[in-house]
N, CA, C and O of each residue as an XYZ file, in Angstrom:
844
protein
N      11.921     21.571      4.495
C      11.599     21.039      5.817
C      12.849     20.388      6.408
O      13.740     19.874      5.732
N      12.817     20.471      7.900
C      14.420     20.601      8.617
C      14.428     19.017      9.081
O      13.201     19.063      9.166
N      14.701     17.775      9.424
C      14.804     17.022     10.182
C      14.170     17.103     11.273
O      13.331     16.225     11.475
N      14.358     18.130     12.275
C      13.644     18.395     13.661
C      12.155     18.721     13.070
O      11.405     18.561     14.032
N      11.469     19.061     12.061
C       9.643     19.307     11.903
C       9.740     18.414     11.091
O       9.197     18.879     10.088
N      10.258     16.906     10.747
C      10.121     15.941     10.343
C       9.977     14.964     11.373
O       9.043     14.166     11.454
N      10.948     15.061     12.159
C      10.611     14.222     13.442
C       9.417     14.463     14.639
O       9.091     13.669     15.522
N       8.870     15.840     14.368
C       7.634     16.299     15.019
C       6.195     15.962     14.515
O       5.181     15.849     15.205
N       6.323     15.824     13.169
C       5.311     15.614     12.246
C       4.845     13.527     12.356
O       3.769     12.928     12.355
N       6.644     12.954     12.453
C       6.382     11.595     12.789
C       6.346     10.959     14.005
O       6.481      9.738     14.094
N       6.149     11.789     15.096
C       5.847     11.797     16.495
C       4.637     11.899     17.057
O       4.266     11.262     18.043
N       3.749     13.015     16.203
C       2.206     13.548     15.943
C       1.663     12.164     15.954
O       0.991     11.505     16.748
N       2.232     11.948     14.711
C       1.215     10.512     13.875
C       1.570      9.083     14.932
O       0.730      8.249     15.268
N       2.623      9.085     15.215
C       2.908      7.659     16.075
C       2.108      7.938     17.932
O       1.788      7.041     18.712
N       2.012      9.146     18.109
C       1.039      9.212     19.026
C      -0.193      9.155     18.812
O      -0.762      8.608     19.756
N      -1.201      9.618     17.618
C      -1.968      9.796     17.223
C      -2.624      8.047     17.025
O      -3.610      7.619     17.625
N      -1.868      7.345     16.145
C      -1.941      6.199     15.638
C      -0.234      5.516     15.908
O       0.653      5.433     15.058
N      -0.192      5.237     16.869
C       0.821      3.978     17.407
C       1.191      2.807     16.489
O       2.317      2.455     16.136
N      -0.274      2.157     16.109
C       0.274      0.692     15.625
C      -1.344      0.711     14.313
O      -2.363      0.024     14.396
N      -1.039      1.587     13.418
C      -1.125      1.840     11.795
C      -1.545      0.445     11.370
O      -1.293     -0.528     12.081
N      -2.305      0.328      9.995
C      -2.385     -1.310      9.648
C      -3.182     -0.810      8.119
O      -3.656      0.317      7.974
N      -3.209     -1.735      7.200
C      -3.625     -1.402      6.104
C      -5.289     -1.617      6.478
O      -5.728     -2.088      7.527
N      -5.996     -1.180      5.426
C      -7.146     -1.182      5.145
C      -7.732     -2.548      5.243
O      -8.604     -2.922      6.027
N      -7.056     -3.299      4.235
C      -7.576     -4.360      3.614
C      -7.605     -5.610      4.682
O      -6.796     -5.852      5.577
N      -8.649     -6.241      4.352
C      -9.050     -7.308      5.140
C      -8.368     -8.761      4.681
O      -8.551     -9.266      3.573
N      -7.523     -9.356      5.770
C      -6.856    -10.464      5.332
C      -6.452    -11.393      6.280
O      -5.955    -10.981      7.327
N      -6.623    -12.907      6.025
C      -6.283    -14.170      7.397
C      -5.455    -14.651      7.011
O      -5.242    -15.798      7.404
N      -4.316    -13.878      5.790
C      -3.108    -15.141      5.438
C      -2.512    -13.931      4.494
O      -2.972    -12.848      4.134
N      -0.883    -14.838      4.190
C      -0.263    -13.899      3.951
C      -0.731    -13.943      1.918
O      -0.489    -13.163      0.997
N      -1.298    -14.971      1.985
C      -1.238    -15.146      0.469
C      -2.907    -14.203      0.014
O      -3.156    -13.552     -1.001
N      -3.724    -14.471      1.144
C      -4.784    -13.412      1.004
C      -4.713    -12.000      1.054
O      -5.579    -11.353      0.465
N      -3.417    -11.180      1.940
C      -3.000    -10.190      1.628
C      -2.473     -9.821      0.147
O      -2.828     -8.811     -0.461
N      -1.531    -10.834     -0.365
C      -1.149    -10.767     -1.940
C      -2.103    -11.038     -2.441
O      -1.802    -11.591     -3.499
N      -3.361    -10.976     -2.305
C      -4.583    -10.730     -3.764
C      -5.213     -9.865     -3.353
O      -6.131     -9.397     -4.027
N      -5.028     -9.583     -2.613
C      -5.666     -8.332     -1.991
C      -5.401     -6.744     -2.458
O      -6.122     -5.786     -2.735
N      -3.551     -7.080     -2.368
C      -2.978     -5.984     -3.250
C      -3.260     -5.722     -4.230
O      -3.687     -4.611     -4.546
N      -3.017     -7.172     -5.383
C      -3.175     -6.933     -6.718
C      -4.970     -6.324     -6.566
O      -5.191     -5.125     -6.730
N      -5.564     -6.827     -6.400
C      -6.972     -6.444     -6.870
C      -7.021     -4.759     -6.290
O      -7.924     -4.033     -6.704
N      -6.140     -4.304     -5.458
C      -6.319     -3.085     -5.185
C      -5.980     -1.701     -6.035
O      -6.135     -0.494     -5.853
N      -5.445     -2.537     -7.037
C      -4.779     -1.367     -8.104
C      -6.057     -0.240     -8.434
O      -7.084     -0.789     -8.035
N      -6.234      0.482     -8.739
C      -6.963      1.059     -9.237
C      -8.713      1.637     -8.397
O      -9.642      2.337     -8.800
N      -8.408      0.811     -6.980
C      -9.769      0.398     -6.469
C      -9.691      0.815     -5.285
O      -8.653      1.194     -4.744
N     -10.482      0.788     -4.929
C     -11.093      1.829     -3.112
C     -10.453     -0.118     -2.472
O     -10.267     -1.166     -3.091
N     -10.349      0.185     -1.324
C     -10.341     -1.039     -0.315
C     -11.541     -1.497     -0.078
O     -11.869     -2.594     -0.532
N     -12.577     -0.581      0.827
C     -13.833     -1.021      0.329
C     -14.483     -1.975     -0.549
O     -15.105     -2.962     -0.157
N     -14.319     -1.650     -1.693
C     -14.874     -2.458     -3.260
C     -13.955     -3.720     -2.565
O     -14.645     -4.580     -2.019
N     -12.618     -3.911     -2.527
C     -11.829     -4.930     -2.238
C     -11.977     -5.835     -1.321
O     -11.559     -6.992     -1.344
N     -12.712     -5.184     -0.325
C     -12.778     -6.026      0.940
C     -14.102     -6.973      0.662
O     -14.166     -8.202      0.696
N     -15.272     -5.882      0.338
C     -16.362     -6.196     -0.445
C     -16.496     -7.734     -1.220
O     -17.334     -8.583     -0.915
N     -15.250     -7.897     -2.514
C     -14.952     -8.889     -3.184
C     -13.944    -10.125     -2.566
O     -13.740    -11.306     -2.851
N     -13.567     -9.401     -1.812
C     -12.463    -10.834     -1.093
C     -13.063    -11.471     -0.197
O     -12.668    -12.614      0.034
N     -14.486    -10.781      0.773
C     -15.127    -11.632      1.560
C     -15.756    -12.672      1.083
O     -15.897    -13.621      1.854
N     -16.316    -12.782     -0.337
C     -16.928    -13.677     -0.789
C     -16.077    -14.612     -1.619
O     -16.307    -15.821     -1.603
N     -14.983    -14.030     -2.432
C     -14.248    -14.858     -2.963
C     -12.986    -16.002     -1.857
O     -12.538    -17.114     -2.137
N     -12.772    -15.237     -0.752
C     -11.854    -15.831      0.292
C     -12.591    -17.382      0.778
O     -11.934    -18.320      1.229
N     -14.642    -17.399      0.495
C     -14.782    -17.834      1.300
C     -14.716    -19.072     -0.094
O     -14.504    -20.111      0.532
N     -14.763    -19.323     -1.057
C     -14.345    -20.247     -1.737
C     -13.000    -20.465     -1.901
O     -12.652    -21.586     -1.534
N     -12.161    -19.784     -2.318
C     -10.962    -19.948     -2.696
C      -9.796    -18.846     -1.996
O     -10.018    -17.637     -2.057
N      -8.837    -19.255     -1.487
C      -7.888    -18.250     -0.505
C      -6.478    -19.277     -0.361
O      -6.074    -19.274      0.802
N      -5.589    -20.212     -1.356
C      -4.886    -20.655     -1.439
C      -4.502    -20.571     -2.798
O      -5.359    -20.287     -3.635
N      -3.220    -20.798     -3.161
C      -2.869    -20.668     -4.463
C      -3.390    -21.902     -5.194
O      -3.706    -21.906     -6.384
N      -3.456    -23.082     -4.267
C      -4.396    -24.289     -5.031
C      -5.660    -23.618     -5.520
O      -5.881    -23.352     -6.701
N      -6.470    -23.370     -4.504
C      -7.673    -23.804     -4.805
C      -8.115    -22.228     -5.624
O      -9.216    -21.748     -5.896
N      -7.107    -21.871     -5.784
C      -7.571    -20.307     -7.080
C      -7.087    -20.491     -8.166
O      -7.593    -19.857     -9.092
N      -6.023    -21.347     -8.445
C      -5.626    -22.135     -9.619
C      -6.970    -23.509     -9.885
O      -7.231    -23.992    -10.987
N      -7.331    -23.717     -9.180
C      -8.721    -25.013     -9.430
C      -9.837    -24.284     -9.556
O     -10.651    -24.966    -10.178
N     -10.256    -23.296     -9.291
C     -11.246    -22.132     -9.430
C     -11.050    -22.026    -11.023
O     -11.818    -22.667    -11.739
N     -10.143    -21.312    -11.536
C     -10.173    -21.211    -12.362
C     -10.231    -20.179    -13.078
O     -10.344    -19.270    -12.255
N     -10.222    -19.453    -14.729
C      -9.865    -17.923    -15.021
C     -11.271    -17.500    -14.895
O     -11.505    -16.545    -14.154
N     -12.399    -18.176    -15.618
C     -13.811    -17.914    -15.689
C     -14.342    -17.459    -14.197
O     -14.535    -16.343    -13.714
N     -14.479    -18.631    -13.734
C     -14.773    -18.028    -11.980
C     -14.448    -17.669    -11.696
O     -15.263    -17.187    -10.910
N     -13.136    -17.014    -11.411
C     -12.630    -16.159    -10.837
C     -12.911    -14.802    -11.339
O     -13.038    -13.910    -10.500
N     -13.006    -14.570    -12.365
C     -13.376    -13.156    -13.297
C     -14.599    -12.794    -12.579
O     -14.697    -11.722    -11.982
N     -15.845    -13.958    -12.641
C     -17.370    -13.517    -12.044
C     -16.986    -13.369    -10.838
O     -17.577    -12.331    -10.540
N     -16.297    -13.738     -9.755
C     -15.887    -13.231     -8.412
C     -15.779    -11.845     -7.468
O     -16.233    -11.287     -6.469
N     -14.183    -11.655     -9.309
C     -13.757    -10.137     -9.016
C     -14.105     -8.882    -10.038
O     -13.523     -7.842    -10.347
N     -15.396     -9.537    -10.416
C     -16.076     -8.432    -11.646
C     -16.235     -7.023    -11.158
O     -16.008     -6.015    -11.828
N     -16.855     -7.084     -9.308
C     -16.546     -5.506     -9.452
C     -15.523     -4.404     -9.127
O     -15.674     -3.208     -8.881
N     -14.349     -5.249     -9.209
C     -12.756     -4.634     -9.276
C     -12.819     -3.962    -10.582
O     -13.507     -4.219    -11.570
N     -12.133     -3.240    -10.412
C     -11.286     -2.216    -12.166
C     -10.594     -3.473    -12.210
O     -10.198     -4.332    -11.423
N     -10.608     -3.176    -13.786
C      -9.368     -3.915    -14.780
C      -9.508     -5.605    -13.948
O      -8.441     -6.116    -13.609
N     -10.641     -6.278    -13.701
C     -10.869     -7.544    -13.023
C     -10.031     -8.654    -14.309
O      -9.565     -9.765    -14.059
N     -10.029     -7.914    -15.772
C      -9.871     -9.276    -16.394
C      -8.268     -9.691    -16.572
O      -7.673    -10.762    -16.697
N      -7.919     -8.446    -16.524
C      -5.903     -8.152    -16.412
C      -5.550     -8.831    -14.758
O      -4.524     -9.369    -14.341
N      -6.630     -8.593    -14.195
C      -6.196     -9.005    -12.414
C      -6.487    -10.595    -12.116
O      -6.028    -11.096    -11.089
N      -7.104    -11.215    -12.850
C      -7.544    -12.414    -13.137
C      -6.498    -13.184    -13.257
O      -6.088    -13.991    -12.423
N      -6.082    -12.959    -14.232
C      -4.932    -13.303    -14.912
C      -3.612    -13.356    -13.682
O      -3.026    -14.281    -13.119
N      -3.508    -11.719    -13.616
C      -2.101    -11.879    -12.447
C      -2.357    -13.201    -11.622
O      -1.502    -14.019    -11.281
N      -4.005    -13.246    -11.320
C      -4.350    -13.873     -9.942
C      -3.466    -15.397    -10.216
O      -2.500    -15.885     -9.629
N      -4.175    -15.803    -11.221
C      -3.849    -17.052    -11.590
C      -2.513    -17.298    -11.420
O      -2.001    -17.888    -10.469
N      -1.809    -16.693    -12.643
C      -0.498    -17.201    -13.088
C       0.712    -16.814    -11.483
O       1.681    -17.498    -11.155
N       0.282    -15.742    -10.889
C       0.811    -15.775     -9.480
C       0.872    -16.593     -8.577
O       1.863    -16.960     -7.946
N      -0.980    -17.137     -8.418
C      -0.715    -18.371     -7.785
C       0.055    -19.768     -8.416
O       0.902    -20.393     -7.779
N      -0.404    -20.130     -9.787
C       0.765    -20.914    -10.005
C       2.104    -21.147     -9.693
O       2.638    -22.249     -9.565
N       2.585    -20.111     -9.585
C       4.012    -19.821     -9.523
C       4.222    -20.369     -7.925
O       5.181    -20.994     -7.471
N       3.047    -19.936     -7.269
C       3.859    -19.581     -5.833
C       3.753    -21.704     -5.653
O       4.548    -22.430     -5.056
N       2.661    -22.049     -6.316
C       2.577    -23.397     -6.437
C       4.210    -24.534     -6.770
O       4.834    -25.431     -6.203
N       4.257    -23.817     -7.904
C       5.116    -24.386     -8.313
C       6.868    -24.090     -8.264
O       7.801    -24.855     -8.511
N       6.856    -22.860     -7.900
C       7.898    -22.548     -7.359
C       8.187    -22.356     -6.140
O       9.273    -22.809     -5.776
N       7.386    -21.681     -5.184
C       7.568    -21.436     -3.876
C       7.360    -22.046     -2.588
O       7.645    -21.547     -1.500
N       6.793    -23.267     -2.828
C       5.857    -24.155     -1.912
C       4.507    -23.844     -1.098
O       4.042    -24.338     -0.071
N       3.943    -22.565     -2.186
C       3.054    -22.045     -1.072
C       3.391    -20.978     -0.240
O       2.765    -20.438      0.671
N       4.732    -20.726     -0.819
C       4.984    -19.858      0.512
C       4.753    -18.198     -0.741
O       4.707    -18.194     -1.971
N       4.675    -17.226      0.062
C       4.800    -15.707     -0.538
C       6.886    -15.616     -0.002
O       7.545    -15.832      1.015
N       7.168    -15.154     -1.487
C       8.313    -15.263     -0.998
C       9.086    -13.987     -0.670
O       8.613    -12.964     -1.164
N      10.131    -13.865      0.036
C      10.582    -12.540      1.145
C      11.313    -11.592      0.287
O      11.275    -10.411      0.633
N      11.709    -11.782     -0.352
C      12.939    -10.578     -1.630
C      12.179     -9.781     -2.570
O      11.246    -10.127     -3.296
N      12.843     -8.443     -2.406
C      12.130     -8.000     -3.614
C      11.953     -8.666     -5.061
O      10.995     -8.998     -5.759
N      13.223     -8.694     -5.158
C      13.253     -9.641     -6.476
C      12.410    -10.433     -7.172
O      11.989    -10.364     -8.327
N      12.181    -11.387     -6.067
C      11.076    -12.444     -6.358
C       9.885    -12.295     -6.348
O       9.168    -12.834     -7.191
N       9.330    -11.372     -5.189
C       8.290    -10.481     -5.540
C       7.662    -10.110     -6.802
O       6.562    -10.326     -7.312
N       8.893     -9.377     -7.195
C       8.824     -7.685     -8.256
C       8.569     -8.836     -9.902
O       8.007     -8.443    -10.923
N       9.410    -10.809     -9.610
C       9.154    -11.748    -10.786
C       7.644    -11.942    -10.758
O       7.331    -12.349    -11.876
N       6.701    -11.847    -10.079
C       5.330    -12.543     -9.650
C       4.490    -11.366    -10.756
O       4.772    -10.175    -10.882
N       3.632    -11.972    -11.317
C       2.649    -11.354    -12.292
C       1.681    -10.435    -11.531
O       0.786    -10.945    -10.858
N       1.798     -9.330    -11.594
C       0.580     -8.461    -11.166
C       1.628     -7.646     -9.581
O       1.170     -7.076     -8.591
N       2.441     -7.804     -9.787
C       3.651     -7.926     -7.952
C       4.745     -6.724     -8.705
O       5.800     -7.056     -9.245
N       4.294     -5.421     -8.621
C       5.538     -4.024     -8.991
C       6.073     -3.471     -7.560
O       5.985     -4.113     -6.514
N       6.529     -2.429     -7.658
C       7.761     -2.095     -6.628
C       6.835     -1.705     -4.993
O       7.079     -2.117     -3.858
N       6.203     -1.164     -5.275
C       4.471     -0.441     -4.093
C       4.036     -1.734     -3.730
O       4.295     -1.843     -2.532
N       3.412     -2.959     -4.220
C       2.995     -3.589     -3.596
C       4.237     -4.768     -2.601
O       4.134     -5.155     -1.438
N       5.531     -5.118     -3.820
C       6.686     -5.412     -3.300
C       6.683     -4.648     -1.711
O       6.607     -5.165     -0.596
N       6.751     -3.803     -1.955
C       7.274     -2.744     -0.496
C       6.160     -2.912      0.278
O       6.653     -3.102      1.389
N       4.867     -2.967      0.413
C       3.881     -2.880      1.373
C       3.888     -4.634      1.530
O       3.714     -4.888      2.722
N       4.008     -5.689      0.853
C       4.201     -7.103      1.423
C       5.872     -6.809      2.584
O       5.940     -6.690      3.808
N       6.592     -6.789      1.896
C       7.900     -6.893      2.451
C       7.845     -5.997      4.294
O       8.422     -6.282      5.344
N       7.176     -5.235      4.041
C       6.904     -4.588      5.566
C       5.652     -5.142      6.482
O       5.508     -5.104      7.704
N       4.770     -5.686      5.416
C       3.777     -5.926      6.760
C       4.156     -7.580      6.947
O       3.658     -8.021      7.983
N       4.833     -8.465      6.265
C       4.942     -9.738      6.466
C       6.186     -9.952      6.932
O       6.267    -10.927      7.679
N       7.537     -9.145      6.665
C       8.722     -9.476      6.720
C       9.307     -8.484      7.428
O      10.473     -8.571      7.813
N       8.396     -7.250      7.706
C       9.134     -6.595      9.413
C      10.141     -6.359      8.513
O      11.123     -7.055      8.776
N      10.298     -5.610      7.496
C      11.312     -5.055      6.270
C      10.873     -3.622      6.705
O       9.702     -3.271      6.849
N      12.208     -2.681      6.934
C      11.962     -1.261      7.083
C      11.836     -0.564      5.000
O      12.624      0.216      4.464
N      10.675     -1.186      4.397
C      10.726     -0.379      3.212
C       9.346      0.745      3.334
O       8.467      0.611      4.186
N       9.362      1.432      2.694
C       8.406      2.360      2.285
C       7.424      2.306      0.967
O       7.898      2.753     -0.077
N       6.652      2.007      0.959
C       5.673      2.194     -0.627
C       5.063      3.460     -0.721
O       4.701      4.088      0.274
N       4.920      3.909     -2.020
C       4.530      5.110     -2.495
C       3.383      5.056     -2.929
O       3.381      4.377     -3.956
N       2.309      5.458     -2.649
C       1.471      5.655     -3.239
C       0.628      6.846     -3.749
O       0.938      7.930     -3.254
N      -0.636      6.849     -4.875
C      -0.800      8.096     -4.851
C      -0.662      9.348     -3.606
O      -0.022     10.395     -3.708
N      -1.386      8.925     -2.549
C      -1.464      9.433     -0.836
C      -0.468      9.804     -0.550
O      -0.190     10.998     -0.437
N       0.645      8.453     -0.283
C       2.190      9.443      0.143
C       2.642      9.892     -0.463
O       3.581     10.557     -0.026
N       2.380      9.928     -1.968
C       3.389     10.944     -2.804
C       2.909     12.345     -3.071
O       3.657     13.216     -3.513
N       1.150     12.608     -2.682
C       0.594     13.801     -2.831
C       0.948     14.338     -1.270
O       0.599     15.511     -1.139
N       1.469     13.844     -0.228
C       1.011     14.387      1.158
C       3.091     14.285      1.335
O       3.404     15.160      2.142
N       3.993     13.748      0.978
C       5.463     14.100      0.771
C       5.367     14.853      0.061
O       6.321     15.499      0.496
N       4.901     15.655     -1.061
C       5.029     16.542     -1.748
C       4.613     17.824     -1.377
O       5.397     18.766     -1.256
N       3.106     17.912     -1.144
C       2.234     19.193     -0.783
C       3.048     19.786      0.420
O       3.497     20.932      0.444
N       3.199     18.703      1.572
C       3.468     19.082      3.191
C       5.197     19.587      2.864
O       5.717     20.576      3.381
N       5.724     18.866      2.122
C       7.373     19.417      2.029
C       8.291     18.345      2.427
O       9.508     18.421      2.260
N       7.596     17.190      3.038
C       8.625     16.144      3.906
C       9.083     15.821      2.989
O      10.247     15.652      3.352
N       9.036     15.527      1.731
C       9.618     14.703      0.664
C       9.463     15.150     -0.468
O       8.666     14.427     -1.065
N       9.917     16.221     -1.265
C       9.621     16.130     -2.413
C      10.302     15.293     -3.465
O      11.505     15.049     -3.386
N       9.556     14.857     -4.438
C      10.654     14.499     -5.704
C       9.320     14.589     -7.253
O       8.131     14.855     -7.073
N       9.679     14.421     -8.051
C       9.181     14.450     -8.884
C       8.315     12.901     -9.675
O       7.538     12.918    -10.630
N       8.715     11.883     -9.007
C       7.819     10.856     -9.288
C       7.865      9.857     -8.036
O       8.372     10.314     -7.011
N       7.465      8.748     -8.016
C       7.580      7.711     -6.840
C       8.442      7.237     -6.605
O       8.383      6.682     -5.509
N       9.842      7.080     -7.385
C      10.745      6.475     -7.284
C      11.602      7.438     -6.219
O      12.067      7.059     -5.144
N      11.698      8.851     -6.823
C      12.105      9.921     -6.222
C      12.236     10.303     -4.546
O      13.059     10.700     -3.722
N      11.093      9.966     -4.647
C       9.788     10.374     -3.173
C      10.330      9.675     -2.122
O      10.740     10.075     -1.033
N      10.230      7.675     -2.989
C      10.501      6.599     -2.196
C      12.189      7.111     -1.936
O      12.437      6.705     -0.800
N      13.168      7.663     -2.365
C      14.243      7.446     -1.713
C      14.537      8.588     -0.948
O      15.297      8.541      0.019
N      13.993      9.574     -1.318
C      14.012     10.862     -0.043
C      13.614     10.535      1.383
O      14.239     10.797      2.411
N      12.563      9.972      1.258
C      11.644      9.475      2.340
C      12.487      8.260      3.606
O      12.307      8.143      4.818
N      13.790      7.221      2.272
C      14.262      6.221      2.771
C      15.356      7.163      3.543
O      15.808      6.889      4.655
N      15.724      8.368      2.739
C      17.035      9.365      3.977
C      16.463      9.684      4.683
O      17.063      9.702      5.758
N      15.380     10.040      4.743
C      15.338     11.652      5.851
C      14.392     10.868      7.039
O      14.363     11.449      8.124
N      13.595      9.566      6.922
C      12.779      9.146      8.229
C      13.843      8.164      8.835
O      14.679      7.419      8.323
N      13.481      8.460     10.141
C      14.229      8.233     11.055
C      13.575      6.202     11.055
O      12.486      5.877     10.582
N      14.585      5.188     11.699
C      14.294      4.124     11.407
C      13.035      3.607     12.113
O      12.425      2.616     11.712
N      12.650      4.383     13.263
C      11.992      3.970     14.535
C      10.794      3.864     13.485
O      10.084      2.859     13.536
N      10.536      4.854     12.535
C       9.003      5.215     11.855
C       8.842      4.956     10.495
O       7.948      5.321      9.731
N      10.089      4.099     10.252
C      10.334      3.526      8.895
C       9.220      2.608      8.513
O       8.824      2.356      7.375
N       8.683      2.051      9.902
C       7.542      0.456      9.324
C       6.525      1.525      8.877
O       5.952      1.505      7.788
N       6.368      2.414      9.787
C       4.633      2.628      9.762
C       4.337      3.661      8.823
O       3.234      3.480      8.307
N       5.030      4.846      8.353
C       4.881      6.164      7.524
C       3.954      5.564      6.362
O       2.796      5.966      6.255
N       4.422      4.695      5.581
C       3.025      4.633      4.587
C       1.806      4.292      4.909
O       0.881      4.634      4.171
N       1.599      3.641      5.931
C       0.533      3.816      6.396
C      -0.269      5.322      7.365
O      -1.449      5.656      7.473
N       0.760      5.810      7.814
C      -0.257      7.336      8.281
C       0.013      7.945      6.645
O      -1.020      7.985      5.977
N       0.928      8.285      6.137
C       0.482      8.795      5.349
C      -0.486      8.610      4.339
O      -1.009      9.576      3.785
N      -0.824      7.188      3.997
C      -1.888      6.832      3.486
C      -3.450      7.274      3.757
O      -4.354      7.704      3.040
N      -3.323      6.968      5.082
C      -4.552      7.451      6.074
C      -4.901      8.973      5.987
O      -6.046      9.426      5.992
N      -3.431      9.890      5.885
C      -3.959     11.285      6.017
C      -3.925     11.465      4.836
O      -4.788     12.332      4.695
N      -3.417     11.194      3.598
C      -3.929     11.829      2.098
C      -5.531     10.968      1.645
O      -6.165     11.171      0.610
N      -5.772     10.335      2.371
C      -7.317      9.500      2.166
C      -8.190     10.292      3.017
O      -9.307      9.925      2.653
N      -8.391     11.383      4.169
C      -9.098     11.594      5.052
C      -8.716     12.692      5.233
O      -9.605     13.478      5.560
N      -7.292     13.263      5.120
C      -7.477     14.846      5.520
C      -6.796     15.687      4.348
O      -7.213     16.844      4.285
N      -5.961     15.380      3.533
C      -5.195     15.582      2.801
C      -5.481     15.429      1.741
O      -4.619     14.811      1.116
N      -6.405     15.730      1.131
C      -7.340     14.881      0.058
C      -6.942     15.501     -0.817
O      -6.629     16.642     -0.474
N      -6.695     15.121     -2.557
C      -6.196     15.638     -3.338
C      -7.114     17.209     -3.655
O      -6.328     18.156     -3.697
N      -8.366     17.556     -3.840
C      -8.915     18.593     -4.605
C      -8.867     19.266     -3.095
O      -8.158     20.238     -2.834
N     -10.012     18.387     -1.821
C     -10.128     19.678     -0.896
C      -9.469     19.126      0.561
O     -10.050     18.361      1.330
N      -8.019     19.738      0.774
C      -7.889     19.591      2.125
C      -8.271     20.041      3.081
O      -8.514     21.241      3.205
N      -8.426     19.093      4.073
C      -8.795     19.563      5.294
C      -8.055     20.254      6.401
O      -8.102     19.978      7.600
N      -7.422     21.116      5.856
C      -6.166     22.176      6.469
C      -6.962     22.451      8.067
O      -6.166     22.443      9.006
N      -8.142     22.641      8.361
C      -8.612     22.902      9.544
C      -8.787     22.100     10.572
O      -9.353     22.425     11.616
N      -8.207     20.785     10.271
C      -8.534     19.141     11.093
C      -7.181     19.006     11.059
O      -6.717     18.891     12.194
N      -6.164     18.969      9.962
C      -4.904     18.879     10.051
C      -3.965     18.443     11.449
O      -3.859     19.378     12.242
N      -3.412     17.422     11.781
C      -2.667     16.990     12.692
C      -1.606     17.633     12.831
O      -1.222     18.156     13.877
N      -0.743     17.643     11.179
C       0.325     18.553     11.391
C       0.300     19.704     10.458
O       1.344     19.707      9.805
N      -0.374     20.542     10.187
C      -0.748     21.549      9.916
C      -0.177     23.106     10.699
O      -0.647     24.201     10.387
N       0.905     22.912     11.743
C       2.293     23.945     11.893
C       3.532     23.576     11.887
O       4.413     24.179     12.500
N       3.698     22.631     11.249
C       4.612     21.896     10.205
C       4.529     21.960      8.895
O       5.607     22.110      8.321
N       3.336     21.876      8.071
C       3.211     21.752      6.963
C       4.027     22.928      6.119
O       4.563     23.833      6.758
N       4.089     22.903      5.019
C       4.808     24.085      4.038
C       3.523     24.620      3.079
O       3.508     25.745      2.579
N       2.511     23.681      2.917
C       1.390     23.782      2.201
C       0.685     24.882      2.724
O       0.577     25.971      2.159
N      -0.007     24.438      4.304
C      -0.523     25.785      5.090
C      -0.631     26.466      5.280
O      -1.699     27.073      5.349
N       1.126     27.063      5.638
C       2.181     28.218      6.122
C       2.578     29.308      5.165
O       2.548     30.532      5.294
N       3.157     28.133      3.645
C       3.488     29.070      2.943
C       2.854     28.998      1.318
O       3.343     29.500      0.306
N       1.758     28.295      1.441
C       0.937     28.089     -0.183
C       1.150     27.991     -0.972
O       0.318     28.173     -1.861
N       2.463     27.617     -1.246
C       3.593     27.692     -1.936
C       4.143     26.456     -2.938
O       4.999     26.280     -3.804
N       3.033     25.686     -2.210
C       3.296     24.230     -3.000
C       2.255     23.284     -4.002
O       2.659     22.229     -4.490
């Protein structure tokens, strides 16, 4: 795929969807960071589901460190892996307690130090809070950079730096989010929806089956 049906494909989507936004439901930046972690493995749905009720007790790194590991577990019981996420929850908020002032802090680095905080969720905080041109990979963009041709590589790391050459900066914030959206809704791993397809005379998947 050429640059010019890369820039057509991210023209589609920014007309289509202008101003992109994650799934997940959140009134703070520290409620977005539990939001992530609990999203590992889990629909947003289920997530949003569990954060409405848990947000409405506890949604500060205090008062989820005063909550506690027990309550908090019965909270986020119907998350995957709730008792490993528990844990992040905690010892994350501590940290941000005791090291950060409360604040979610802006560097990858410091991020990528935070328990339950890897390179995907690093990258999706750093762009929706810090107006950071990064990209996160997820299953979605790495099945829909791969299938369509915009990006191939062979794992996420790969993907994520093809993706960091070849998109143009204007569409740097928003691409994981359409692409998220179209490997969740049209692009679906077993059955795509090649007949709804936005960019579907662009694609390489479509055209040449080949992928």
């Amino acid at each position: 795929m050429n640059s010019k049906e890369r820039y057509k494909i991210l023209s589609l989507f920014h007309v289509n969807q202008p101003y992109p936004m994650t799934e997940l439901i959140f009134s703070s930046n520290f409620e977005l960071l539990v939001s992530l972690i609990l999203s590992a493995q889990s629909t947003d749905n289920i997530v949003n589901k569990t954060t409405f009720i848990l947000f409405q007790v506890a949604n500060t790194p205090e008062s989820i460190v005063q909550l506690g590991m027990k309550k908090l577990k019965n909270y986020i019981r119907s998350v995957g892996l709730y008792n490993t996420k528990a844990q992040y929850i905690i010892k994350t908020s501590f940290l941000l307690l005791k090291k950060y002032d409360n604040q979610i802090p802006n560097t990858r680095a410091e991020l990528e130090s935070l328990p339950g905080i890897g390179r995907k969720i690093a990258n999706i905080i750093l762009n929706l809070l810090f107006d950071k041109q990064t990209i996160a990979v997820d299953t979605h963009v790495f099945r829909v950079s791969n299938r369509t041709g915009f990006a191939i590589g062979k794992n996420v790391m790969q993907v994520e730096k093809k993706l960091m050459k070849v998109v143009p900066s204007i569409f740097k914030k928003n691409i994981h989010f359409w692409f998220v959206y179209h490997g969740r809704y049209i692009c679906k791993a077993r059955q795509p929806r090649c007949d709804v397809c936005l960019i579907k005379n662009f694609c390489e998947f479509i055209n040449n089956k080949s992928i």
